[in-house]
N, C-alpha and C positions, 0 to 999 in steps of 0.2 A: 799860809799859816802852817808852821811846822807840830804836827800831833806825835807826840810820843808813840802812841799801835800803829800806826802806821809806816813809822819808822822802823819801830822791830821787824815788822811784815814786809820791808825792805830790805831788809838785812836778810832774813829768810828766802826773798827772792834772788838776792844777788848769790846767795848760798847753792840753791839748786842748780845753777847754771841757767844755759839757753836751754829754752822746752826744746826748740825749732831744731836744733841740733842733734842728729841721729845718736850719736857719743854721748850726750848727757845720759845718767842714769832716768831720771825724772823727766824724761822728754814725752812729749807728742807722740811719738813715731812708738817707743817702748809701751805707752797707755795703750795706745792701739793693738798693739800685740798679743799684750798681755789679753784686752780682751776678747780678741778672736780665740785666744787659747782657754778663755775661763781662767785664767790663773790669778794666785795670789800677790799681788806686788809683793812680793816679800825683799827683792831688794832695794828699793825703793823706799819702804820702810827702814829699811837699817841708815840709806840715808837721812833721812829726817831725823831719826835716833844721833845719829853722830853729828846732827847739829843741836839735838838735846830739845826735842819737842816736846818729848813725854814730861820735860821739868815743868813745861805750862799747864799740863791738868792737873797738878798738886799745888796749892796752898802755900804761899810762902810760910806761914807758920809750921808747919809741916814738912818744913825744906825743900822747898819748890820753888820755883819762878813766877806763880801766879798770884800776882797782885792785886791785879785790876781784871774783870772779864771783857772789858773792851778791846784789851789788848789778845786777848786770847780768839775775840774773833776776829781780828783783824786777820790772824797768824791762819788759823783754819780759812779763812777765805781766801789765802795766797796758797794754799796747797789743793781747796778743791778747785781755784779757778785752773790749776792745770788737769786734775783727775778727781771726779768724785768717787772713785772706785776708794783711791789712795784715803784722802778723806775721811770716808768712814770706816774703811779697813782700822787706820790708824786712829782713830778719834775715840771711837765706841770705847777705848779707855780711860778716856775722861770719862764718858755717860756711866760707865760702871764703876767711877769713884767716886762722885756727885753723894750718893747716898750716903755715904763716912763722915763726908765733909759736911753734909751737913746735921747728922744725927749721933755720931760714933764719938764713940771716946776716944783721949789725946791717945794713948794706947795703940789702939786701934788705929786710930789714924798713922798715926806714924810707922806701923808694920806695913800698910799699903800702901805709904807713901813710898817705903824704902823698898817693896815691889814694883811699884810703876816707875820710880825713876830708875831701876835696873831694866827697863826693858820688860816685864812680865803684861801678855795680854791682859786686862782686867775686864768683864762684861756685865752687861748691865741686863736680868734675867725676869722679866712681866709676864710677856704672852704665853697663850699655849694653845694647843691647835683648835679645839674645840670652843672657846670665846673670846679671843682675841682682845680688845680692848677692853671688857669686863670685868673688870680685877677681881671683882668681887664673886666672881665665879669659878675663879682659880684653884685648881684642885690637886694643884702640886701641896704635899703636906707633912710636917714635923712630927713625930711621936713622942714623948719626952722618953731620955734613954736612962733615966734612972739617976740619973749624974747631974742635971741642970744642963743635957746638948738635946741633941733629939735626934731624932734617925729619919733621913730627909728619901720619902719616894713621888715618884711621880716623873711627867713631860714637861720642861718647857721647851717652846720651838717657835722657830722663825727671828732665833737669838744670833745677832752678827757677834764673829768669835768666839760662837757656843763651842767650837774644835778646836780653833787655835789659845781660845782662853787658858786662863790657869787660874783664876779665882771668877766664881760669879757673883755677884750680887742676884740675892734670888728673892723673889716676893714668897713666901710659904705659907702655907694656911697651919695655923699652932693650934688653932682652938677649931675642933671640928665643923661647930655650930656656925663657922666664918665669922659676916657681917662686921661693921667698918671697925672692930676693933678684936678682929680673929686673926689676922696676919698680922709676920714680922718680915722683917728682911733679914739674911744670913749671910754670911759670908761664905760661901761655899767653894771650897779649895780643894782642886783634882789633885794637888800632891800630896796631900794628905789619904786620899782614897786609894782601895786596893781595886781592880779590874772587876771585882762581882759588884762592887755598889756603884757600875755608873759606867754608859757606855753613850757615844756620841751620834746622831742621828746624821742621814746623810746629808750632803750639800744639796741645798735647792737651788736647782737651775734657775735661774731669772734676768728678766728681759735687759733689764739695767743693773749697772753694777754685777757684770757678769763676774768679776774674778773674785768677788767677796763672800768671804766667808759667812754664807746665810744657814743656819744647820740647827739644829738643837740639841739636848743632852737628856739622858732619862737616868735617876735613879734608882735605886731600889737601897731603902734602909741604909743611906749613903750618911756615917757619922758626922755630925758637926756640933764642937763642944759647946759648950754654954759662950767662952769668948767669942766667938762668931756671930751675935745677934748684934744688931748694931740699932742703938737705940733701946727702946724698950719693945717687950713684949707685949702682942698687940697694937702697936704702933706703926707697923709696916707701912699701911697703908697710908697714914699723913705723913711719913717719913718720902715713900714715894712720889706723893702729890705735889708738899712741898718741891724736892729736889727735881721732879718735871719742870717746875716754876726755872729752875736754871738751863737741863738741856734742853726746853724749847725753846727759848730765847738761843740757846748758841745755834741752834739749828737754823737757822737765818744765816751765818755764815756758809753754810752750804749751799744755799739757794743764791746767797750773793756771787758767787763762786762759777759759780754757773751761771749767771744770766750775764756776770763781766765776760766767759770766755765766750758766750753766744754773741753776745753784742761786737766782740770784735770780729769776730767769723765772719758775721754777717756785711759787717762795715768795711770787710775786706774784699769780698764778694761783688759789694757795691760799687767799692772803686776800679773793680778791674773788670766787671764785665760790660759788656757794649748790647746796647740792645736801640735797632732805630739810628745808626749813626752815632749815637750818645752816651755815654758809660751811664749805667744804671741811676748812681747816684745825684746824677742831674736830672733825674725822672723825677716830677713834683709827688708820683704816688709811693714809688720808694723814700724821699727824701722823709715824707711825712711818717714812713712805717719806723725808718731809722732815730727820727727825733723822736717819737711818742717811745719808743723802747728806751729808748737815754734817761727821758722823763722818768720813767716807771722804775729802770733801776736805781736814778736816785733819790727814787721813793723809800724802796726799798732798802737803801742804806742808812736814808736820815732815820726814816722810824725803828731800822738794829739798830742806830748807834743809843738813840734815845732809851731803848725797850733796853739792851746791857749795862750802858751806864746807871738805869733807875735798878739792878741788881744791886748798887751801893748806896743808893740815895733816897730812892723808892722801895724799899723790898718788903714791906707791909705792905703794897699795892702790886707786887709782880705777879702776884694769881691774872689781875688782869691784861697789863701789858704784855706779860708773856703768852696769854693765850691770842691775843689780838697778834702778835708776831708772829708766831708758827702757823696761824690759818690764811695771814696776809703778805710776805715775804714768798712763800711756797707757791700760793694760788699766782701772784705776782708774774713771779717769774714763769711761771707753765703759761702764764699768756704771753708774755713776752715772746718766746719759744713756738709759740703758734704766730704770731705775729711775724717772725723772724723766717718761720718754715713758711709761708706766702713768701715772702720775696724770693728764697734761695730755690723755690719751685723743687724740679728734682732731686738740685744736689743735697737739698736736706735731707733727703735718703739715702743717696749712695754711698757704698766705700769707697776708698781710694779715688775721689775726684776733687772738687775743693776741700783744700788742708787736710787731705787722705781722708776724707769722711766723717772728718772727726764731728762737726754737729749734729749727724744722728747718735754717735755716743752721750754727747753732753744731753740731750733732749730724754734719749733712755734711762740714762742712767739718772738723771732729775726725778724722774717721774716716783720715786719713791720717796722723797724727803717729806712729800708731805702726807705721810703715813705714818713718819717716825714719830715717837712721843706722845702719840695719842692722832688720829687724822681730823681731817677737817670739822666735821660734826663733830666729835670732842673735842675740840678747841672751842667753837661756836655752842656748843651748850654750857662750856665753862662758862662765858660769859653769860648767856640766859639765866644762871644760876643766880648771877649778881646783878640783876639788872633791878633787884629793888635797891641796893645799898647807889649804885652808880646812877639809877635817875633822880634822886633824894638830893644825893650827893650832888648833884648839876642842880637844882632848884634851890638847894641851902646855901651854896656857894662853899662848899667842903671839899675837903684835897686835897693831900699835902702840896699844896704850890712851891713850896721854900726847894724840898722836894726834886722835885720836877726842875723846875730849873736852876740845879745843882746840874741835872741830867742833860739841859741843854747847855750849858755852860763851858766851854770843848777847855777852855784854860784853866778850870777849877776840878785839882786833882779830887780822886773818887776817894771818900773816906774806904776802910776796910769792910769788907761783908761782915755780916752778925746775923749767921743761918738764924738766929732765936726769933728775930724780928719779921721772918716768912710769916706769911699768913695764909689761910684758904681762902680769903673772904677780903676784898677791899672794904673795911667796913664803912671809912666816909668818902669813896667816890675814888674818882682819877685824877690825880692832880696834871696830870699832863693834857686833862682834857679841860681840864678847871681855867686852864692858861691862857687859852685861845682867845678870848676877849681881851686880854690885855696885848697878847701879841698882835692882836687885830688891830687893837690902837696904836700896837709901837708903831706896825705898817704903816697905817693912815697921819701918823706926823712925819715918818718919813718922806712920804709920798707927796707930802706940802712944799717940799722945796725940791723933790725930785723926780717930775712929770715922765719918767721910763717906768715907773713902778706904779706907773696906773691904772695896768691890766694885773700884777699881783695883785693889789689891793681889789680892785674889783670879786676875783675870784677868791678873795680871803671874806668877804664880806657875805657871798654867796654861802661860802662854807660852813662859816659863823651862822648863818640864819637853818641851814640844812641839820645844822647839830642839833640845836635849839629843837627842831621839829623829831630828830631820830630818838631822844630824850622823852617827847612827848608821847611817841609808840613805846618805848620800852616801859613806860607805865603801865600802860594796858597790860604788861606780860610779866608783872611784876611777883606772880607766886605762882610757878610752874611746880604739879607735884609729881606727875608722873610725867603722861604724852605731852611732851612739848611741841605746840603748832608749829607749822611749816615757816605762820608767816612771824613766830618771835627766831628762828633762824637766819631770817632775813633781815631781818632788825639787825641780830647781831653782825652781820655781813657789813650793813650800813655803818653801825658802829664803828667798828674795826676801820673804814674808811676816815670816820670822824677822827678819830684817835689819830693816824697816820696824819694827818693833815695840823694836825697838832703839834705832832711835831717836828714836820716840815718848818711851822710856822716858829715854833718857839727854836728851834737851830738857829734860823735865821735871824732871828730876835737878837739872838743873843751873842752872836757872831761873826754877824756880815762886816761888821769895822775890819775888826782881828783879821780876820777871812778874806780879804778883800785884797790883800797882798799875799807874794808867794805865786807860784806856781799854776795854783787853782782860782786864783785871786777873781777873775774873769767870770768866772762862774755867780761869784756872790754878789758883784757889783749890778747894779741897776735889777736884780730878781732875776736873771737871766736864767734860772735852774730856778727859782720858787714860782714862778711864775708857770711855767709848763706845768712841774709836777702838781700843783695846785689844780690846772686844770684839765693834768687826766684824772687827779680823784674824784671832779665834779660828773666828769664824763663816765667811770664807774660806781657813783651814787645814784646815774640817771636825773642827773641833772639839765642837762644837756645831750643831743643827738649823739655828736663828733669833737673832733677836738676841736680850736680854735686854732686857725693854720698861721697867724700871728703872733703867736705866744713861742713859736718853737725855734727859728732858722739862726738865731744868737746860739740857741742851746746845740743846735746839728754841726755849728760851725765850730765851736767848742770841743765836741766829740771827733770830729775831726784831724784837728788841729793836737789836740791833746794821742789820738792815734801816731799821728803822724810824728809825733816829738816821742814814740816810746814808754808813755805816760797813761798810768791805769784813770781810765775814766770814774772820777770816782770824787766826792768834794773836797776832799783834803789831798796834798799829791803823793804819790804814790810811785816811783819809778820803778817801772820793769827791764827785767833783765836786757832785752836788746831793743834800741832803737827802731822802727818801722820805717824802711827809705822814703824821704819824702820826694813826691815826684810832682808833676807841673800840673795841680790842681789847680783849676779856674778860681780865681777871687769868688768867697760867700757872699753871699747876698739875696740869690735867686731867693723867693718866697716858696716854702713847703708845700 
């Protein structure tokens, strides 16, 4: 099945050259470099620029190249599966456009559009050192200057390209008294400022993503005219909430990115070393660690593809798919990563020994994604918040289903966004979770005349009944005012599971014909990828002990095979830059 994002994210790949290649600019060997030096990829970035990356964080309306955000993660997941450093050096420019696009005036918009497609850093300015994720603590703050601007003082910090920026997007407090309608957002532009209103805080050293620009900015009585509010005053803060609803969802491309380059690391690893006479990967305990990671990451991509596309289809419901995505993609892949760090034993430590070290970079440097945008308990009490309108919502049968599977629909183009239709609040439920009895049905008439899909279905029927039950606890936890319990955290953990499995199911639904030819064709036919990933999410709902060592060695051979041809593992195909020499692997078969 030929997918339009993934083709671009093609093109982007054949663009950087070979990583493997000491000469490429964007190579393996230069990420490494860079970050034993701490330093900035800066050229690096001017490559990406000169294939015109930055035109995907703007808006076609706005004279940009972004039409679709599915397409935009695809494009970001081909730049961090070779460096997350690069990544989010270069990304944080979208996150600090996000706020315009979706609150700002055409005006306004299109000034920053015509900065960000010149190359100007743009950042995106929340935190501050003293309360981190508490917005509403924020004590960065506007003075009005007399004129309809205000004179902006104060810290934020732990801002990626708070140095290299040139415009911030800054949360302010306007109205001293705070509270959810005492902040705006500014636009806050160092080139309009003189040296006494604003000075840049130093770089923080850190474990991963060593060469990026982690820093913050302070100023003092730092002018910004009345044009620079974007949106209205006192709106900051729904202006910010909403526009998290977008860069958490893209923030999954990061985590995909990374758990693609770990996967192959590891499955390179597998093929060449010998332990017992035998290469690794004929070990039944490695074979099984290498397919359950296969599994998990194409968990993790059916539910971004799902969770992006409902940005077009769904975005009256993206408060919650997005929060279910940025707590589930992240935690995903860090286990994956631990899973992956058992097999490769030492060398997932060292430098310079398998592929120069580089999987203790990928593992480092991950471990902050799921911090970005709000971390895990803020994502997971997003959801707690809505867990009256979402169990109602599952007992009434409400949701936009039409919806939803627009999102799972891979050949039905994505109408255009319309920030206005964001909401805080899914008010009637989840339609992508609304789905799963139908898709459970599509399975089970499948499965009538195609006896390979009788362990899908099996574990779709389990999952179906698990949802049913995780619905029944979120009632109980339906009006949290303050202290929210440990155990509606956990709830929403489950959830997030539930949700993910949804729409595995409904991709599949709605796809596996189309899908079933092509490249990846392999994958779709008889469940051979719905089938595992189905049953590692009963395996992470506690459903079961272990995995089911039956469900996986079609899927191991697949990832193999797909290695071996050059071809990113992934359900739609995806060619990378150079082919992996295939050599005299033993016929699949053996059981995981």
């Amino acid at each position: 099945m030929d997918h339009a994002p993934y083709r671009v994210a093609e093109e982007l790949e054949r663009f950087l050259g070979d990583p493997d290649a000491p000469e490429t600019v964007f190579s393996y060997a230069r990420c490494l470099e860079l970050d034993e030096q701490e330093a900035f990829p800066a050229d690096i970035c001017r490559v990406l620029e000169d294939w015109r990356l930055q035109d995907h964080y703007v808006p076609a309306e706005h004279g940009g190249r972004l039409t679709d955000y599915e397409t935009v993660m695809q494009v970001m997941r081909t730049v961090a599966r070779r460096d997350l450093t690069v990544a989010i050096g270069h990304g944080k420019t979208y996150l600090g456009g996000v706020c315009v696009w979706v609150s700002g005036s055409p005006e306004q918009a299109a000034r920053l559009a015509a900065d960000i497609r010149a190359g100007v850093p743009v950042s995106l300015g929340l935190t501050e050192r003293a309360h981190g994720s508490d917005l509403l603590a924020d004590e960065v703050h506007g003075e009005p200057d007399g004129a309809g601007g205000w004179l902006v003082s104060g810290e934020k910090w732990l801002i990626n390209n708070a140095t290299r920026g040139s415009v911030l997007s800054a949360l302010v407090r306007t109205d001293p008294a705070g509270g959810p309608r005492g902040f705006s957002v500014l636009l806050v532009d160092k080139r309009g400022l003189g040296p006494e209103h604003y000075r840049c805080l130093d770089k923080i050293r850190t474990h991963g993503i060593r060469g990026a620009d982690i820093s913050g900015i302070a100023y003092d009585r730092a002018p910004v005219p009345a044009a620079a509010l974007v949106g209205t005053e006192g709106g900051g803060l729904e202006t910010v909430l909403k526009a998290l609803q977008l860069t958490r969802t893209m923030c999954a491309a990061l985590s995909l990115g990374a758990a693609d380059h770990a996967l192959a690391l590891a499955l390179d690893f597998a093929e060449e070393r010998e332990l017992y006479g035998r290469r690794l990967v004929e070990l039944p305990q490695a074979r099984q660690v290498l397919a359950s990671a296969a599994a998990d990451v194409l968990v993790g991509e059916a539910l971004a593809t799902v969770a992006i596309r409902s940005v077009h289809t769904l975005t009256g419901e993206l408060s919650v798919a997005s929060a279910a995505t940025k707590y589930l993609v992240p935690t995903g892949t860090e286990q994956v990563m631990a899973e992956l760090t058992r097999l490769l034993g030492a060398r997932a430590f060292l430098k310079g020994e398998h592929a120069g070290g580089m999987f203790q970079k990928v593992d480092r440097d991950h471990r902050i994604v799921g911090l970005f945008d709000g971390n895990t308990l803020v994502n997971l009490n997003s959801l707690v918040n809505q867990f009256r309108s979402l169990s109602r919502g599952w007992e009434r049968g409400t949701g936009d289903t039409a919806g939803a599977v627009a999102a799972f629909d891979l050949a039905a183009p994505s109408p255009a966004l319309d920030p206005s239709r964001l909401s805080l609040v899914a008010k009637g439920g989840s339609g992508i979770v609304a789905t799963l009895p139908d898709s459970v049905a599509a399975l089970r008439a499948e499965a009538g005349h195609n006896p390979a899909l009788a362990g899908a279905l099996e574990t779709a029927e389990r999952l179906l009944a698990v949802t049913d039950r995780v619905h029944a606890e979120m009632a109980e936890h339906r009006s949290p005012v303050s202290d929210v319990p440990t155990a509606a955290f956990e709830v929403a953990r489950r959830y997030s599971l539930c949700l993910a499995g949804a729409a595995c199911l409904g991709l599949w639904a709605h796809n596996h014909r189309t899908a079933a030819e092509g490249r990846t064709g392999a994958l779709w036919r008889d469940g051979v990828w719905l089938w595992p990933a189905l049953d590692r999410l009963l395996v992470r709902l506690g459903e079961q002990d272990g995995p089911r060592p039956e469900a996986y060695p079609a899927l191991l051979a697949r990832l193999r095979e797909t290695r071996a041809a050059g071809e990113l593992h992934s359900l739609l195909p995806l060619r990378l830059h150079r082919p992996v020499p295939t050599d005299d692997r033993p016929a699949e078969g053996a059981p995981c």
